[in-house]
C-alpha positions as CSV (number, residue, x, y, z in Angstrom):
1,X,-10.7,-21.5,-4.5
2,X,-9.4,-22.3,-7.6
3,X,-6.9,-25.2,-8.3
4,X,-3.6,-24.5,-10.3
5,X,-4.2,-26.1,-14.3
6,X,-2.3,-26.8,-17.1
7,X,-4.5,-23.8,-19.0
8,X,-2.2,-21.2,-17.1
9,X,1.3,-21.0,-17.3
10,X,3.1,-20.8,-14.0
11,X,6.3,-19.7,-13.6
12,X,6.4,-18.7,-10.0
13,X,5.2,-19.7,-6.7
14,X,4.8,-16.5,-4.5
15,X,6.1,-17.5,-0.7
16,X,4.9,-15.7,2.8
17,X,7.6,-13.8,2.5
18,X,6.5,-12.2,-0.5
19,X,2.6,-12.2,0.3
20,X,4.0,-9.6,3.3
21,X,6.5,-7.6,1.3
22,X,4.1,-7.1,-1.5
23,X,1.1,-6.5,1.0
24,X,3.4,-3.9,3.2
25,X,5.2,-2.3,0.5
26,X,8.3,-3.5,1.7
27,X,11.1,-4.1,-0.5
28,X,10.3,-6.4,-2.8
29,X,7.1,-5.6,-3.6
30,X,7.7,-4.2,-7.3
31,X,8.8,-7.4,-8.0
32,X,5.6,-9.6,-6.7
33,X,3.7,-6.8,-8.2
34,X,5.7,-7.9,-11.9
35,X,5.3,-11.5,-11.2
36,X,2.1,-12.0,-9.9
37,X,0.6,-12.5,-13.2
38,X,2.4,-16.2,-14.1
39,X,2.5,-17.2,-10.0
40,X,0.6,-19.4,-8.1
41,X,-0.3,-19.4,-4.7
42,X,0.4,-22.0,-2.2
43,X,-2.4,-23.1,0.1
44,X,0.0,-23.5,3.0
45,X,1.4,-19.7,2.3
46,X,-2.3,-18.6,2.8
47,X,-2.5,-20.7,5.6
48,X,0.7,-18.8,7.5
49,X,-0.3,-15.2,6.2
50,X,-3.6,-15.9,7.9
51,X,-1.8,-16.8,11.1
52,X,0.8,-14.1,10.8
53,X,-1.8,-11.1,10.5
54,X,-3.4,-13.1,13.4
55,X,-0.9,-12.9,15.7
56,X,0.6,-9.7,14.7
57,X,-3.0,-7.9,14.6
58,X,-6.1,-9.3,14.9
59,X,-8.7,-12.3,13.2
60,X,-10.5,-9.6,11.6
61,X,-7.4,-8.3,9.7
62,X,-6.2,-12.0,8.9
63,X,-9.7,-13.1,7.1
64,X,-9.7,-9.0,5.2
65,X,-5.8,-9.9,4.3
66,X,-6.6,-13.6,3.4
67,X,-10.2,-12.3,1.2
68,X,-8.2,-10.1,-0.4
69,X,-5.2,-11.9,-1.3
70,X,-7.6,-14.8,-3.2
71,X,-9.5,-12.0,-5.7
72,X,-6.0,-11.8,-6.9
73,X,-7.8,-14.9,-8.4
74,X,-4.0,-17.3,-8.5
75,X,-4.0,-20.3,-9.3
76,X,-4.3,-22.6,-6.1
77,X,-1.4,-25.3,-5.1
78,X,-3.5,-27.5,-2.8
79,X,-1.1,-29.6,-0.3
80,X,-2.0,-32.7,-2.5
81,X,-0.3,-31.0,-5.9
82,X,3.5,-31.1,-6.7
């Protein structure tokens, strides 16, 4: 995984709640889709959309959603970073 650095600039920090929209075409989703580019990813948002898909469908799903999510390739805020 690849740690957020000062070479990127990061103007965003995409949420669950956005991971889902933009993952479920929900409204809401154009917007991740125009952000995603100067976001970063929360280790702790990866964590929860891991468990969401979980519960909601199955461990398969979770690690496909999770997988795919990280070739993205954002910039990772570990729960050490500020």
């Amino acid at each position: 995984m690849k740690r957020a650095s000062a070479a990127r600039t990061v103007s965003y920090v995409l949420d669950t709640s956005a991971l889902i929209a933009y993952l479920a075409s929900e409204g809401g989703a154009e917007r991740v889709q125009t952000l995603r580019a100067s976001s970063a990813l929360p280790f702790i948002a990866l964590t929860e959309l891991y468990y969401t898909t979980w519960r909601r469908h199955n461990q398969t799903l979770a690690e496909e959603t999770v997988q795919h999510v990280l070739t993205w390739r954002l910039p990772l805020l570990l729960p050490d970073e500020r």
